[in-house]
PDB file of N, CA, C, O and CB in Angstrom:
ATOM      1  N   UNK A   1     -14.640 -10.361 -14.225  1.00  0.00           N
ATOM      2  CA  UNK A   1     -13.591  -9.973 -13.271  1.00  0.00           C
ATOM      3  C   UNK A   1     -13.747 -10.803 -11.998  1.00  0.00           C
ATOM      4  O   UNK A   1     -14.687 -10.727 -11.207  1.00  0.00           O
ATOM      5  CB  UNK A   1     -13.659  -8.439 -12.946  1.00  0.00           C
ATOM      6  N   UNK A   2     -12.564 -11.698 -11.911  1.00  0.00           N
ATOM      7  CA  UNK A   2     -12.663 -12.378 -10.192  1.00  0.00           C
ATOM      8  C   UNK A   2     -12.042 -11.751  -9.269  1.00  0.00           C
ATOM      9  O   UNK A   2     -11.053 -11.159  -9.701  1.00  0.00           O
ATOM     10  CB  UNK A   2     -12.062 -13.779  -9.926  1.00  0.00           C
ATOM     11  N   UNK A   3     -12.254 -11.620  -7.963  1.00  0.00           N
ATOM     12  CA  UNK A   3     -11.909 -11.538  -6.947  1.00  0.00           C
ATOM     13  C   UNK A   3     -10.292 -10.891  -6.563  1.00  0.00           C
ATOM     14  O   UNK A   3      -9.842  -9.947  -5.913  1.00  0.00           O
ATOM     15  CB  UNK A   3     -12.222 -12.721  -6.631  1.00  0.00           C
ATOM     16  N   UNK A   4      -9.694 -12.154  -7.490  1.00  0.00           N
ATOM     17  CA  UNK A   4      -8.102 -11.352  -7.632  1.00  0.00           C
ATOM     18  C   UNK A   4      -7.909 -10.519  -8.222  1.00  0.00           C
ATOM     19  O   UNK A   4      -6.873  -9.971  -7.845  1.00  0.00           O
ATOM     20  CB  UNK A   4      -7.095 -11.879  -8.076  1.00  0.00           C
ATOM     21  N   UNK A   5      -8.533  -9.857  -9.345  1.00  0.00           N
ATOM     22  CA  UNK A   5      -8.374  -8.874 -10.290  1.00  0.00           C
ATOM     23  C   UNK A   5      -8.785  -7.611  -9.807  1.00  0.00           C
ATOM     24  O   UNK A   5      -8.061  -6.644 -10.043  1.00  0.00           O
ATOM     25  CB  UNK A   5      -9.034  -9.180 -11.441  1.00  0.00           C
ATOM     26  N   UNK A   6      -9.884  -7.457  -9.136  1.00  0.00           N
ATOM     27  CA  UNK A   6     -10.177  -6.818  -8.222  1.00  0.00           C
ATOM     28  C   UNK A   6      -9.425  -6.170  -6.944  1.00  0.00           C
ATOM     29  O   UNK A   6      -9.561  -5.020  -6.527  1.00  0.00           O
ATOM     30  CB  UNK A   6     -10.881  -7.424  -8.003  1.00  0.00           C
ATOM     31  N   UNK A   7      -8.859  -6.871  -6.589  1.00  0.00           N
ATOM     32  CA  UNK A   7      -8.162  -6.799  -5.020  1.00  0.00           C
ATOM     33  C   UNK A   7      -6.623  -5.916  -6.339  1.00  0.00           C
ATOM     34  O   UNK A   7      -6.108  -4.845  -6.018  1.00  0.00           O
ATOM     35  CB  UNK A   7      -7.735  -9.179  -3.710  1.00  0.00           C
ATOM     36  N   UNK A   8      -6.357  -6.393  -7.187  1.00  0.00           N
ATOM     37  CA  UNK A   8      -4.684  -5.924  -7.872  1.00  0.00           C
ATOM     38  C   UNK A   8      -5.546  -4.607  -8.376  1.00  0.00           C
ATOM     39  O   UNK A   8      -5.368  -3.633  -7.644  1.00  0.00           O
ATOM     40  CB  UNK A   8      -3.656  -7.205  -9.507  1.00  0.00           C
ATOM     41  N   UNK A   9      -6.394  -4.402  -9.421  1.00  0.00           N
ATOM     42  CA  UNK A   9      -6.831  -3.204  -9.588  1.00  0.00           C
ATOM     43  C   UNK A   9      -6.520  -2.153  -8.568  1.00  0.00           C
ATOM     44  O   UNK A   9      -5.763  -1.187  -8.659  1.00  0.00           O
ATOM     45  CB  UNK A   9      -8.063  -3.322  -9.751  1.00  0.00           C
ATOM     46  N   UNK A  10      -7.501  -2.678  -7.276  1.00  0.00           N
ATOM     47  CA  UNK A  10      -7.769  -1.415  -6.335  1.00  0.00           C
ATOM     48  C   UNK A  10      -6.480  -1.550  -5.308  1.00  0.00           C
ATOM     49  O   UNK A  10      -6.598  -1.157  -4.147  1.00  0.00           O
ATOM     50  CB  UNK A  10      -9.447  -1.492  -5.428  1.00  0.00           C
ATOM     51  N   UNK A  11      -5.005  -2.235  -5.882  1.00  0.00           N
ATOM     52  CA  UNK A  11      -4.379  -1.846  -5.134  1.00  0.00           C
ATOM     53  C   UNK A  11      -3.380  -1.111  -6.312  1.00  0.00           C
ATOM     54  O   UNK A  11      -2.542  -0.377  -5.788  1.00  0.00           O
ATOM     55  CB  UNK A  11      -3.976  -2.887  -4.113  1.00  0.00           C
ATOM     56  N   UNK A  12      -3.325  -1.159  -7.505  1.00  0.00           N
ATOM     57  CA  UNK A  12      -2.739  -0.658  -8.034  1.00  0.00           C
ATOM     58  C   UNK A  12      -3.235   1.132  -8.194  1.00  0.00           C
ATOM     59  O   UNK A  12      -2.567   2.154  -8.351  1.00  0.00           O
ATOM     60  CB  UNK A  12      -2.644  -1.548  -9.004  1.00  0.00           C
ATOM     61  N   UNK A  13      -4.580   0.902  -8.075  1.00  0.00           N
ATOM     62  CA  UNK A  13      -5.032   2.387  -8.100  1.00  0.00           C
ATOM     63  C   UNK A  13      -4.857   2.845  -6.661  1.00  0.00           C
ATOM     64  O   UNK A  13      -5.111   4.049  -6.618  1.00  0.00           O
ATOM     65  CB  UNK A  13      -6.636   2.606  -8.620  1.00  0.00           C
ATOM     66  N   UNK A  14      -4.551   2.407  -5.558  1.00  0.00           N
ATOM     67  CA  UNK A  14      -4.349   3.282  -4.714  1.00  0.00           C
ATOM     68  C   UNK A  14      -2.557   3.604  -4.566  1.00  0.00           C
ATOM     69  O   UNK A  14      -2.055   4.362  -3.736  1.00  0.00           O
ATOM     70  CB  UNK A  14      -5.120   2.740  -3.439  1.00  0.00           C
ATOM     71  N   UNK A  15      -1.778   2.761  -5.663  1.00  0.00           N
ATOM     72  CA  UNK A  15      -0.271   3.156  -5.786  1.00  0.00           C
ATOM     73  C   UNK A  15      -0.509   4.291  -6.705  1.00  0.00           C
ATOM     74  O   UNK A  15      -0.070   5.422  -6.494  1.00  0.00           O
ATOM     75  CB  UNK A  15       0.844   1.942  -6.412  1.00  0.00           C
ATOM     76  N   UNK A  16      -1.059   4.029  -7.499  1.00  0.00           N
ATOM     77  CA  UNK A  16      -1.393   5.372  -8.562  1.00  0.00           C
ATOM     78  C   UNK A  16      -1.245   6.415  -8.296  1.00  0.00           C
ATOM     79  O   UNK A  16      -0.479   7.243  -8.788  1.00  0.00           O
ATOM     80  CB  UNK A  16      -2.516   5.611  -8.989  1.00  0.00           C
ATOM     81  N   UNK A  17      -2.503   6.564  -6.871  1.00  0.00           N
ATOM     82  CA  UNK A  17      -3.004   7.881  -6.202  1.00  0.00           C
ATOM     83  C   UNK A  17      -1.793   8.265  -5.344  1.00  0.00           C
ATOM     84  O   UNK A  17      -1.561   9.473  -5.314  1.00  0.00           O
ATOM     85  CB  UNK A  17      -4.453   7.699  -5.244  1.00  0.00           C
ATOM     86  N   UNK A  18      -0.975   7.466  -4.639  1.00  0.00           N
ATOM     87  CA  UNK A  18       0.131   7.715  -4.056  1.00  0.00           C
ATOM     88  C   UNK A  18       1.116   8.384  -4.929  1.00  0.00           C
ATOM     89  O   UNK A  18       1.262   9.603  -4.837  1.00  0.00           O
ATOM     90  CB  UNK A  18       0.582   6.597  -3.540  1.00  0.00           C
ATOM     91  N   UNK A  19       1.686   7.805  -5.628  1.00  0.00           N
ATOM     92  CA  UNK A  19       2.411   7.970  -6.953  1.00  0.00           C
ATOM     93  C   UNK A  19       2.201   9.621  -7.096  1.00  0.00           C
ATOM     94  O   UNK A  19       3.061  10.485  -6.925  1.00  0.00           O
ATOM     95  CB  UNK A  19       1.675   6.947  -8.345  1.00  0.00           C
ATOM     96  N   UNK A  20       0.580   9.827  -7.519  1.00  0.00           N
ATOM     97  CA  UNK A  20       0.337  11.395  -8.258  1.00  0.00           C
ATOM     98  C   UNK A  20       0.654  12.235  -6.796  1.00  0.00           C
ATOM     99  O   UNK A  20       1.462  13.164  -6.774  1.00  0.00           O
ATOM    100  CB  UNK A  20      -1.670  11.762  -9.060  1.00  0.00           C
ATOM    101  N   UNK A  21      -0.168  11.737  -5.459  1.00  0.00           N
ATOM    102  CA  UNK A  21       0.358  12.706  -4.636  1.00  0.00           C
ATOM    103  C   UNK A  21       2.087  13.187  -4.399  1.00  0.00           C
ATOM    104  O   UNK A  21       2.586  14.309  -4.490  1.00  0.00           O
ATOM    105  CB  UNK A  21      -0.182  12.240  -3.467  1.00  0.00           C
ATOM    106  N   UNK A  22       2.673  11.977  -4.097  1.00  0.00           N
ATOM    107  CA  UNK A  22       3.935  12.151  -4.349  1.00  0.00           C
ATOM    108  C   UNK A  22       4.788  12.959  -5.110  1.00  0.00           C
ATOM    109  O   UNK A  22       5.695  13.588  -4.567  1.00  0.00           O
ATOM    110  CB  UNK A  22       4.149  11.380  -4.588  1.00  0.00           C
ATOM    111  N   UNK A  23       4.519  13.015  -6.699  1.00  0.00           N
ATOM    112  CA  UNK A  23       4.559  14.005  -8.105  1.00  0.00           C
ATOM    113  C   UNK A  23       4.329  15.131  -7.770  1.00  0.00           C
ATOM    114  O   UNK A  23       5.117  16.025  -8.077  1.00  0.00           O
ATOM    115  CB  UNK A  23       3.590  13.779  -9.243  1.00  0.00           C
ATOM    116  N   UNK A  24       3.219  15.379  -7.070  1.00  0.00           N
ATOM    117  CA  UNK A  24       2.204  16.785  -6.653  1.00  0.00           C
ATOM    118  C   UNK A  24       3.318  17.655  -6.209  1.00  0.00           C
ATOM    119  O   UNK A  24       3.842  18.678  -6.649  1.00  0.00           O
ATOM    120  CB  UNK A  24       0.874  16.579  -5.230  1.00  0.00           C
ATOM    121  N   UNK A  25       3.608  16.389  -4.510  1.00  0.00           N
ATOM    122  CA  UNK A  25       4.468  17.713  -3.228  1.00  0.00           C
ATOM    123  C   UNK A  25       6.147  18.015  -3.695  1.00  0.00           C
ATOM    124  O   UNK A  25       6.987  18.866  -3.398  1.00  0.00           O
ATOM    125  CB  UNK A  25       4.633  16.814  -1.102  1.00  0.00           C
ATOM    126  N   UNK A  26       6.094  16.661  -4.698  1.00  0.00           N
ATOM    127  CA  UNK A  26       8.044  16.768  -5.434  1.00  0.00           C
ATOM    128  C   UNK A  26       7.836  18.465  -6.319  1.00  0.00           C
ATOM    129  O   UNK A  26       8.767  19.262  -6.430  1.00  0.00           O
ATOM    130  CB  UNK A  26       8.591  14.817  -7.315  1.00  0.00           C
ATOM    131  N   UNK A  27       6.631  18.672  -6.775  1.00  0.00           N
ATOM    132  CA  UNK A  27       6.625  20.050  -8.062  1.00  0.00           C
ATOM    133  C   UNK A  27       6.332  21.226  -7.395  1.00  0.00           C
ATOM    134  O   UNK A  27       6.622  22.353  -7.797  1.00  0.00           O
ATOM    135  CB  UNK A  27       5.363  19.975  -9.386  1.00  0.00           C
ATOM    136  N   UNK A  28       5.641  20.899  -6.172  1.00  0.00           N
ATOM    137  CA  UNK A  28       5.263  22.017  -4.556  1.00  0.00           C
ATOM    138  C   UNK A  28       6.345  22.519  -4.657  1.00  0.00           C
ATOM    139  O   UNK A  28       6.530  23.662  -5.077  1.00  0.00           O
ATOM    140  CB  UNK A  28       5.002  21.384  -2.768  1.00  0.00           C
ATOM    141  N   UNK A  29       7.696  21.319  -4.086  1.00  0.00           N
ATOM    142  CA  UNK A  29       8.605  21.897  -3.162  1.00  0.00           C
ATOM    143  C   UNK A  29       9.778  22.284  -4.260  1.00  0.00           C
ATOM    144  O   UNK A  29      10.505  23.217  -3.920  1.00  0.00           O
ATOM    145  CB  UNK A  29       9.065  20.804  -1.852  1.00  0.00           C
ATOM    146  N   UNK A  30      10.009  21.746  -5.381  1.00  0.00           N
ATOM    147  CA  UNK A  30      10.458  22.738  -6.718  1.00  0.00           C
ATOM    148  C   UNK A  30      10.582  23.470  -6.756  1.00  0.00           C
ATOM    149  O   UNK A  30      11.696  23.928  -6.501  1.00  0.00           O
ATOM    150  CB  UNK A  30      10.098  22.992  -7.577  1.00  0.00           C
ATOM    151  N   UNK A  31       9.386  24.356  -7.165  1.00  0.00           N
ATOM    152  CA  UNK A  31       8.524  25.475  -6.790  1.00  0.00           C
ATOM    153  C   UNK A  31       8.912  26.498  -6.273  1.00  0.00           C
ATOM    154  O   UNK A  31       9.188  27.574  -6.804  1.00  0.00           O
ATOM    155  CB  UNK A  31       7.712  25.212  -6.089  1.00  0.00           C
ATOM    156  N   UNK A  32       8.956  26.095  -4.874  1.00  0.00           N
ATOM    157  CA  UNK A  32       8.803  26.827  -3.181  1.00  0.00           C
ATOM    158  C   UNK A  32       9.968  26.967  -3.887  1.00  0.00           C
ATOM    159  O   UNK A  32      10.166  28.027  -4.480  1.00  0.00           O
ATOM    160  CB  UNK A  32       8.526  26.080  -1.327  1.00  0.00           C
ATOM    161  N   UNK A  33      10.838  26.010  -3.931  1.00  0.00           N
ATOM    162  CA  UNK A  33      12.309  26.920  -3.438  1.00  0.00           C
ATOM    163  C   UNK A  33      12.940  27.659  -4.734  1.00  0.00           C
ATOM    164  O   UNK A  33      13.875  28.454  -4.643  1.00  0.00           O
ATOM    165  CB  UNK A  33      13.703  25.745  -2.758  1.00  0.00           C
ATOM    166  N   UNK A  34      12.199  27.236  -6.173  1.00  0.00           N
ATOM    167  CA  UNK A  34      12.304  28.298  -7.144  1.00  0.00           C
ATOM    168  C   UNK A  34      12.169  29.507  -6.633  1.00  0.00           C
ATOM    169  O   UNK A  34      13.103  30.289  -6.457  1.00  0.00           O
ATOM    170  CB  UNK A  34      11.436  28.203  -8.128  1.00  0.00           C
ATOM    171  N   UNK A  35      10.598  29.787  -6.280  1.00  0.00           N
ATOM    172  CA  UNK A  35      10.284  30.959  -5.685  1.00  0.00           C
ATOM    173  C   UNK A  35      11.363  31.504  -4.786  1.00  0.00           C
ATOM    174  O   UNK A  35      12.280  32.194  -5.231  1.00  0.00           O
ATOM    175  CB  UNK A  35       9.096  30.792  -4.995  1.00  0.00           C
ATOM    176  N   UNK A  36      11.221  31.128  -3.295  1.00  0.00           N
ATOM    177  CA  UNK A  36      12.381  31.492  -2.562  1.00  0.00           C
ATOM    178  C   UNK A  36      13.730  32.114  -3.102  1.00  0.00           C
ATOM    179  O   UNK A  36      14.251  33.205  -2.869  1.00  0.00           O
ATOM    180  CB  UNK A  36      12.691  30.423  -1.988  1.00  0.00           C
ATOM    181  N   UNK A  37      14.160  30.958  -3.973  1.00  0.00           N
ATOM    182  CA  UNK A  37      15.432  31.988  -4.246  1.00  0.00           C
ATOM    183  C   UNK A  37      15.312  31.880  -5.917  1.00  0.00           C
ATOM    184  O   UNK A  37      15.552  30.789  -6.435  1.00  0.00           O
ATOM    185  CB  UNK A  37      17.241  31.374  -3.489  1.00  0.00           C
ATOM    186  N   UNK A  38      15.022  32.768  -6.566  1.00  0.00           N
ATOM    187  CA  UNK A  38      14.694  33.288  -8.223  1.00  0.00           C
ATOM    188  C   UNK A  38      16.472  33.766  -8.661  1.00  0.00           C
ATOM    189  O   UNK A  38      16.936  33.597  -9.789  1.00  0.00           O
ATOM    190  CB  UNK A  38      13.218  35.125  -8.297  1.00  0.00           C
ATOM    191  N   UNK A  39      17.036  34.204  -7.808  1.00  0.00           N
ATOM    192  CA  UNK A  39      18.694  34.487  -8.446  1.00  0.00           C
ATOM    193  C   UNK A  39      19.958  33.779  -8.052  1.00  0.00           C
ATOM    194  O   UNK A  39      21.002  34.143  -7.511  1.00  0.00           O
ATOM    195  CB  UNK A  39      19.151  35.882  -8.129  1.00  0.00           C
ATOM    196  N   UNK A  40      19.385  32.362  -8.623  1.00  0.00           N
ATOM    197  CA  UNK A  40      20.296  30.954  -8.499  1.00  0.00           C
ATOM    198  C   UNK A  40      21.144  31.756  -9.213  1.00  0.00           C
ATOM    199  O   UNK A  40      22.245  31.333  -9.565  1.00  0.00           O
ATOM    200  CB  UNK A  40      19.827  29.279  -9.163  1.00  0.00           C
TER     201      UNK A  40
END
């Protein structure tokens, strides 16, 4: 592994981690407002 492969890895894994947080607060706020109002 050189240098460049490295640097794209650990930037692709920190889009990753963005990515899943992102996923996370989109299924939070789903959720929330499922909850909130249950007699759509």
């Amino acid at each position: 592994m050189n240098i460049l492969d490295v640097a794209i890895f650990k930037l692709s894994y920190k889009q990753l981690n963005n990515l899943c947080a992102l996923n996370k607060s989109i299924i939070l706020a789903i959720s929330l407002s499922n909850f909130a109002n249950p007699f759509k």
